[in-house]
Each structure stands twice: as structure tokens, then as C-alpha cells.
TILO-788298 format. One record per residue (C-alpha): x, y, z. Coordinates in steps of 0.1 Angstrom, whole numbers. Layout:
N
ATOM     u     v     w
ATOM     X     Y     Z
...
# end
This chain:
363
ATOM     u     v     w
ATOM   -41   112  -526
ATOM   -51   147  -535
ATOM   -19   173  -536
ATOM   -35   191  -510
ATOM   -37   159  -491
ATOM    -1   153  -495
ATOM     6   189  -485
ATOM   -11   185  -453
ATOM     3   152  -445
ATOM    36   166  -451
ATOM    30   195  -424
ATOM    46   191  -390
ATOM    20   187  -365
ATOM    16   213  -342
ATOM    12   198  -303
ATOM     2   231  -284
ATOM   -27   260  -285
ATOM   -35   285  -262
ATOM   -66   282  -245
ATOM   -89   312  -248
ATOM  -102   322  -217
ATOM  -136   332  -230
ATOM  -151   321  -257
ATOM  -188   331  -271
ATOM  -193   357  -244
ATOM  -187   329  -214
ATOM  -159   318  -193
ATOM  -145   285  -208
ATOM  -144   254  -187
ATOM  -107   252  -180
ATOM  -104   286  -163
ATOM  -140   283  -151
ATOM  -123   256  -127
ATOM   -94   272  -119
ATOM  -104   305  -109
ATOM  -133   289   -88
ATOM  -101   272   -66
ATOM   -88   303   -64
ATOM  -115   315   -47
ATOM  -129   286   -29
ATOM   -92   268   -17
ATOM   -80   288    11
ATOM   -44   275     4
ATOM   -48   288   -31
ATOM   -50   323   -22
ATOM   -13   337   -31
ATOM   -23   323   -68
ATOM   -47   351   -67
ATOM   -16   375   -77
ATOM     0   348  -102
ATOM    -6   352  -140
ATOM   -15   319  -155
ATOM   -22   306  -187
ATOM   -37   274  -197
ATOM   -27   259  -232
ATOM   -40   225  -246
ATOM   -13   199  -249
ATOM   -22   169  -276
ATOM    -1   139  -282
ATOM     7   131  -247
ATOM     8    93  -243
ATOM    11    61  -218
ATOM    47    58  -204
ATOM    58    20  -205
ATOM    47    23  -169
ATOM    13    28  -183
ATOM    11    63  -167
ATOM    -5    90  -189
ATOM     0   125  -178
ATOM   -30   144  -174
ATOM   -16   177  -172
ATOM    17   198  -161
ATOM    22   233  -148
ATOM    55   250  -152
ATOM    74   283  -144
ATOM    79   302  -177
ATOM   116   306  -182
ATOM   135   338  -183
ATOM   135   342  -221
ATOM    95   332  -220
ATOM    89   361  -199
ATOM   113   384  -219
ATOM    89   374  -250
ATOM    59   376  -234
ATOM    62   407  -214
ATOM    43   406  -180
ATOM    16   383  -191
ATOM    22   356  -175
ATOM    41   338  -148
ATOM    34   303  -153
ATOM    15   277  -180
ATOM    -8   252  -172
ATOM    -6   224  -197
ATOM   -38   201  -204
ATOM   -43   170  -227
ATOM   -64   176  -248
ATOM   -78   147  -263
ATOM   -87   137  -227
ATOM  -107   170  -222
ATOM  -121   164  -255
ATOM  -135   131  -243
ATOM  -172   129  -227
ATOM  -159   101  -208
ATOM  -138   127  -184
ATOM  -161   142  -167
ATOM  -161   180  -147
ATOM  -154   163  -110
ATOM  -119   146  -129
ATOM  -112   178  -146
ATOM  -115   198  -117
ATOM   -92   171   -96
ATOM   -63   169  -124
ATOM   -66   212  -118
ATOM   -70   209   -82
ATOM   -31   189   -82
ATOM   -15   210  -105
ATOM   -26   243   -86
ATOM    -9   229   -52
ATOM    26   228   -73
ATOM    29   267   -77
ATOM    40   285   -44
ATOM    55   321   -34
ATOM    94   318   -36
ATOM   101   332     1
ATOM   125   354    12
ATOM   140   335    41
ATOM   148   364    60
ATOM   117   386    57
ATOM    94   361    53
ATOM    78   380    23
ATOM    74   366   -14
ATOM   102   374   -39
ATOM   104   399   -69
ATOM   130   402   -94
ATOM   145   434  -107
ATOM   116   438  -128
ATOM    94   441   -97
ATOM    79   407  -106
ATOM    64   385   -87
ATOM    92   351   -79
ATOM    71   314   -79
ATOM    90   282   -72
ATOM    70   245   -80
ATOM    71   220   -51
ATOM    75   186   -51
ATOM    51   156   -49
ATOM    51   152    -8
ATOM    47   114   -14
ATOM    64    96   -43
ATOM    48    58   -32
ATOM    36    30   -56
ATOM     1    19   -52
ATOM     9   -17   -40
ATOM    28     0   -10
ATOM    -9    15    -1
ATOM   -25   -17    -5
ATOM    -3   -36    19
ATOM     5    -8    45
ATOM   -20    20    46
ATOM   -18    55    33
ATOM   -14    64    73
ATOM    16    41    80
ATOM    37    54    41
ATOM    32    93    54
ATOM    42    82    89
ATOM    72    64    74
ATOM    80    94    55
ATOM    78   114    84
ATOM    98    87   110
ATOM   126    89    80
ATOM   130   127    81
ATOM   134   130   117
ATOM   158   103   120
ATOM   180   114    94
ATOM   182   146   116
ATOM   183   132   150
ATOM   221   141   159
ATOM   218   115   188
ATOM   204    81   173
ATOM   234    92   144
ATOM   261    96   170
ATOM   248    61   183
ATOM   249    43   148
ATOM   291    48   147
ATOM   296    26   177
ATOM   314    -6   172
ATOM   302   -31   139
ATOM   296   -59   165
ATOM   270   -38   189
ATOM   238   -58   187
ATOM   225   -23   194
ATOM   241    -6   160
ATOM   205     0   137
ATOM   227   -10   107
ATOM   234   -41   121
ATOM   207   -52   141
ATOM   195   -88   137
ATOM   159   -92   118
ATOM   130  -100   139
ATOM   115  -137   137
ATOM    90  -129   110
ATOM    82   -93    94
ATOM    68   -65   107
ATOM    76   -87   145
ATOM   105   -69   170
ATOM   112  -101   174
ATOM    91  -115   205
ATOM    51  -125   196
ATOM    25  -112   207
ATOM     9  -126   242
ATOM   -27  -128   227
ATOM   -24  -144   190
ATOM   -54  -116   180
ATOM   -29   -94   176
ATOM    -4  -121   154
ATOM    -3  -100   121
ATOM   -13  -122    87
ATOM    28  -116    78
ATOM    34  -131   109
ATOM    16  -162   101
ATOM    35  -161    68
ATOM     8  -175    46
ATOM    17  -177    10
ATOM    31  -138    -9
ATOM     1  -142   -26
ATOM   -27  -151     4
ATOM    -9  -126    22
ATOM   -18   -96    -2
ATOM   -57  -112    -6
ATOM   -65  -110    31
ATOM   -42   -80    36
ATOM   -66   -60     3
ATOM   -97   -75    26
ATOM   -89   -56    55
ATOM   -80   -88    73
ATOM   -49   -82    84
ATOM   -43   -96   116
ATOM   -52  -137   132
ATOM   -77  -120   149
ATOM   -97  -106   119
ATOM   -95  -140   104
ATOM  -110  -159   138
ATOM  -140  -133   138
ATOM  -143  -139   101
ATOM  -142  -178   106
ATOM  -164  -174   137
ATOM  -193  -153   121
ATOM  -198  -165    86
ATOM  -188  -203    93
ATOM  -187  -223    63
ATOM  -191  -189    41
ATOM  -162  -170    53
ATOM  -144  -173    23
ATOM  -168  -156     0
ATOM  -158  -128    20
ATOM  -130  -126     9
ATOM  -124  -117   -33
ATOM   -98  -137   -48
ATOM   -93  -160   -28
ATOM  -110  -194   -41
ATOM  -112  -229   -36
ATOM   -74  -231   -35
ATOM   -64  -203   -14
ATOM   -91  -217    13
ATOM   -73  -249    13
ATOM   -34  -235    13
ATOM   -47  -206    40
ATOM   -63  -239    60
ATOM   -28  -259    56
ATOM    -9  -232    67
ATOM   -36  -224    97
ATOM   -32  -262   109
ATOM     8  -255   107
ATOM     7  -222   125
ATOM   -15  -235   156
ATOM     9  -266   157
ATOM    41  -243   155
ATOM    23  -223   186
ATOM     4  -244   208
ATOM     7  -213   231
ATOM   -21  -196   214
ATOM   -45  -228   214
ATOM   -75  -233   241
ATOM   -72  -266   233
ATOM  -104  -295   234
ATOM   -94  -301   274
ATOM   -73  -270   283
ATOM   -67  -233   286
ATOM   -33  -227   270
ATOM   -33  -195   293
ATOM   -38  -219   328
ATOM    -9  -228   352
ATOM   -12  -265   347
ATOM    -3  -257   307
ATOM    31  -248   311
ATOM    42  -282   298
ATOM    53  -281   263
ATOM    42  -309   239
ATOM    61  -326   216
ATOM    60  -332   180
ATOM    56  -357   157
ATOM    60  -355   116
ATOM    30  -380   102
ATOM    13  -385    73
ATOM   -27  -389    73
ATOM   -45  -419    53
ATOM   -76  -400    43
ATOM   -82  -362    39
ATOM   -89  -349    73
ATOM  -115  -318    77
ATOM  -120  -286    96
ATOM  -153  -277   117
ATOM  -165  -259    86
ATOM  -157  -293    64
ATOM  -130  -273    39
ATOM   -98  -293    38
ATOM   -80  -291    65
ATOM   -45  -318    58
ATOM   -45  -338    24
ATOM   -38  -375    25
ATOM     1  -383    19
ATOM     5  -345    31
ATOM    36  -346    58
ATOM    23  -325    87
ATOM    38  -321   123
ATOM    19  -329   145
ATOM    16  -324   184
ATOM    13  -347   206
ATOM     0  -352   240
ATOM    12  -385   258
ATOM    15  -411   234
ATOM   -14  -394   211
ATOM    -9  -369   181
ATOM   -34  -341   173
ATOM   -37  -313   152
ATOM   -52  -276   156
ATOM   -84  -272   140
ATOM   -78  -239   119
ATOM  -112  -225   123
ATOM  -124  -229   163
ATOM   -83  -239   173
ATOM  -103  -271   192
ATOM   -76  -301   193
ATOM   -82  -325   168
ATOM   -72  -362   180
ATOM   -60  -386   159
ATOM   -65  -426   159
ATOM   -37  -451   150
ATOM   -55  -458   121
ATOM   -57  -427   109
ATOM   -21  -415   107
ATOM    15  -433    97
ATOM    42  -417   114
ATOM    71  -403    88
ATOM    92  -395   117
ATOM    93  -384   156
ATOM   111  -352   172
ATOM   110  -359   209
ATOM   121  -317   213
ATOM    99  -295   223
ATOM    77  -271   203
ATOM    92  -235   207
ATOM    70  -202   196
# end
């Protein structure tokens, strides 16, 4: 190594440089996008009176998380201001190695800008309604918060709609004196929020729906993991999954990415269980479960089949040796076909019994 080399290896690394707003005669790209928010972003417009420098940022890298941050704007501090005169009122930080990169392209750039432009807002006199100035007769910013602080899998599962509502539901109930005055009632009122009982399954108040359509794929309570596969398919109630079944028969899986040879036959299982547990929701080969002479409530019986037994669309339906109840109508056991919920009846031979429950099937 060269002394010279050895010299600049020794040299603390600098992390920070001012970006020139103009360079060879022409507006460089940076503050090309900002001031064209500015102009175009109507909620932009009291940054038309703010100062702002942008400064390239290098060394900035993934968190364990495996977040990198693209950019940050801050406030310049008191001292900062002292230093600087009236320059500037706030710095807009940018990685630089990821502008350097072809690979980031303008519509990216512009968005990281965009987000850091909607922190910076007038600090507001609360009583005049009119944007601060200090002694100095200088203009007062504040930087707001992040509106929604949600993790991506929350999104997936619930819907960007349902996290802001939740956000929104939270705020207001916080600050409804009433519901509040209500929650100090007596630690064994069923009606006490704190200590209200959980509903059946999740997401359910506790009573199911009257049409099984609207039965939601939670409350079915398919496997964590074939919950989040239908749920990231936009199936998310019983009656998506029916329409699915209905129009693309024996391809209705392919429909759905991830979910495999496997996750057809545990999402069939768990169908045949589900129709069995709620023989409500079930035509039925014979009978309407919504007519008058349905009312009668069948009974169950745990077996165990002697062969693999198939759905209408010839996926497995119950495994051999699998223990499945079974509901039974007279003396004879049948099962729900998962697909077109048609009874399935069952011949002595094809079936050993593991063990009877005379009780009736509740929803």
C-alpha cells in the first residue's frame, strides 16, 4: 500500500454533502422534484414560504428489521439556524447510493420526496389560527407524525380500509365520556367491554350468520396458514370459496397461489368438518335445511372410513383411518360434500364406527 493509500484509508469518512441546487446551468433532479410538488400538491402550498435544503446522506443501511431508510427531513435546531443565518429552515436528507443507482428510477424518487414533504407543516397559533414566528420574525414548522404506524401482514389480513377505520373507532372511543363512564361498572357485568366474553370464533359477535355466504374463512377456522392463503386471494368469506368451487370445478385451486396439493386436501378436511359441525347451512341430497320439516337436528357419529372417500371434484375429501364425525340420519351416517354441500351416504361397508354421540349437533 502506497503512503498515500494509507493516508486516505486512515481519513474519517465523511457521510454528508450538500446538494447543489443547480448544477451545469440546470436544475438538478432532487429539487427539480421537490419544487414541482410544491407547485403541483395543493396541500404543499405553505412549503412555498419554507427554506429547504437537500443534502446527500451515504452509509445508511438495512435495520435488522430489514428496513432501509430512504430519506429523512428534519427541523434545523436552534444552534443550526444561529450558524446558518436565515438560509434555511429545514434539511431534507437523501441516500445516496440509492439515487446513485439506475435501478431507482424518477417515479420512486419522486414518491420517497412526495412522503417526506407531507412531514413539514405550519406550527399554528391556536388562538389566531395563523402560522408562528419566533423573535427573529421567522417562520415556526413542526414535523407530524406517520398517521398509520401498521405492519404489512395487518394489511394483508384486514384491509387498508378496516386498519384506518380501527384507528379511527380507537380515537373516538378513547374520548367518548359515556362508553368510559359505562366501563367502571361492576367486574362481573357481562356488559363491562373489559370483560366481555369472546365471541365463538374470531371476528363473530358471537351468533353465526343465518346464510353461511356470509361465514367468514376465520370463522371456519381453517389452518393459520390456509387462513392467510385464501384471505391474500381475496377469498375471504364461505361464500367466495362456494363460487370459486362452483365456477372453476376441479381447477379451483390453481386459483388460488400457495395453496397446493396439500392445502386442497387439509382446506377439503376441514370443509367436510365444518358442514358436519353446521348441518344448518347444508341443502342436503333430499332437503332444504331452510324448510319447516328440517328443524330436526341429527345426530353424530365419530367413524373411521376403509378407503379414501372423494369430493364431486375427485380431490380428497376423508383419508382412510382418518376419525371424522359424521351425521347421521336414522340409522345411516353421511358426510357433507365440501364442494356442492350434497349429503354424502355411507354403506356399512364403507365405514367402522370409533364411537357414537347420541346428542345433537349444535351450530
Amino acid at each position: 500500500m502506497s503512503p498515500a493509500d494509507a493516508l486516505e484509508e486512515r481519513r474519517k469518512k465523511t457521510t454528508l454533502r450538500k446538494v447543489p441546487r443547480k448544477h451545469a446551468g440546470k436544475i438538478t433532479q432532487p429539487y427539480a422534484i421537490m419544487e414541482r410538488l410544491i407547485k403541483e400538491v395543493e396541500e404543499f402550498a405553505p412549503l412555498k414560504m419554507a427554506k429547504i435544503i437537500i443534502v446527500w446522506k451515504s452509509g445508511w443501511k438495512p435495520t435488522k428489521d430489514d428496513i432501509l431508510r430512504h430519506a429523512q427531513i428534519r427541523k434545523l435546531t436552534e444552534l443550526e439556524r444561529e450558524i446558518w443565518g436565515d438560509e434555511y429552515d429545514l434539511c431534507m436528507l437523501l441516500h445516496r447510493e440509492l439515487w446513485q443507482s439506475s435501478r431507482f428510477s424518477e417515479e420512486e424518487r419522486e414518491i420517497d420526496i412526495h412522503h417526506e414533504m407531507l412531514h413539514p407543516v405550519p406550527e399554528v397559533d391556536d388562538k389566531t389560527g395563523d402560522q408562528k414566528m419566533d423573535d427573529r420574525g421567522r417562520l415556526c414548522w413542526r414535523l407530524r407524525n406517520h398517521p398509520i404506524q401498521r405492519f404489512p401482514e395487518e394489511i394483508d389480513r384486514y384491509g387498508l380500509d378496516k386498519i384506518i377505520h380501527v384507528d379511527e373507532t380507537a380515537k373516538s372511543a378513547v374520548n367518548d365520556e359515556l362508553s368510559q363512564e359505562e366501563a367502571k361498572a361492576e367486574e362481573n357485568d357481562e356488559k363491562r367491554p373489559l370483560l366481555r366474553q369472546g365471541a365463538e370464533t374470531p371476528g363473530s359477535n358471537g351468533e353465526w350468520p343465518a346464510d353461511f355466504r356470509d361465514v367468514t374463512i376465520e370463522q371456519v377456522q381453517f389452518s393459520p396458514k390456509l387462513t392467510k392463503v385464501f384471505l391474500k386471494a381475496g377469498v375471504k368469506t364461505l361464500g367466495n370459496l362456494v363460487d370459486l368451487q362452483k365456477d372453476h370445478g376441479d381447477w379451483w385451486s390453481k386459483k388460488i397461489k400457495g395453496l397446493g396439493d396439500k392445502g386442497v386436501e387439509d382446506a377439503s378436511a376441514r370443509l367436510v368438518a365444518f358442514w358436519a359441525e353446521h348441518p344448518e347451512y347444508c341443502d342436503g341430497a333430499t332437503q332444504d335445511a331452510t324448510a319447516p320439516d328440517s328443524e330436526a337436528t341429527p345426530g353424530r357419529m365419530l367413524i373411521t372410513l376403509k378407503a379414501d372417500l372423494y369430493d364431486c371434484n375427485g380431490d380428497p375429501m376423508v383419508r382412510r383411518g382418518e376419525p371424522i364425525s359424521a351425521l347421521v340420519d336414522g340409522d345411516r351416517p353421511y358426510l357433507i360434500d365440501p364442494v356442492d354441500r350434497e349429503r354424502v351416504y355411507l354403506a356399512a361397508e364403507d365405514y367402522e364406527v370409533a364411537a357414537a354421540a347420541p346428542e345433537p349437533a349444535t351450530a
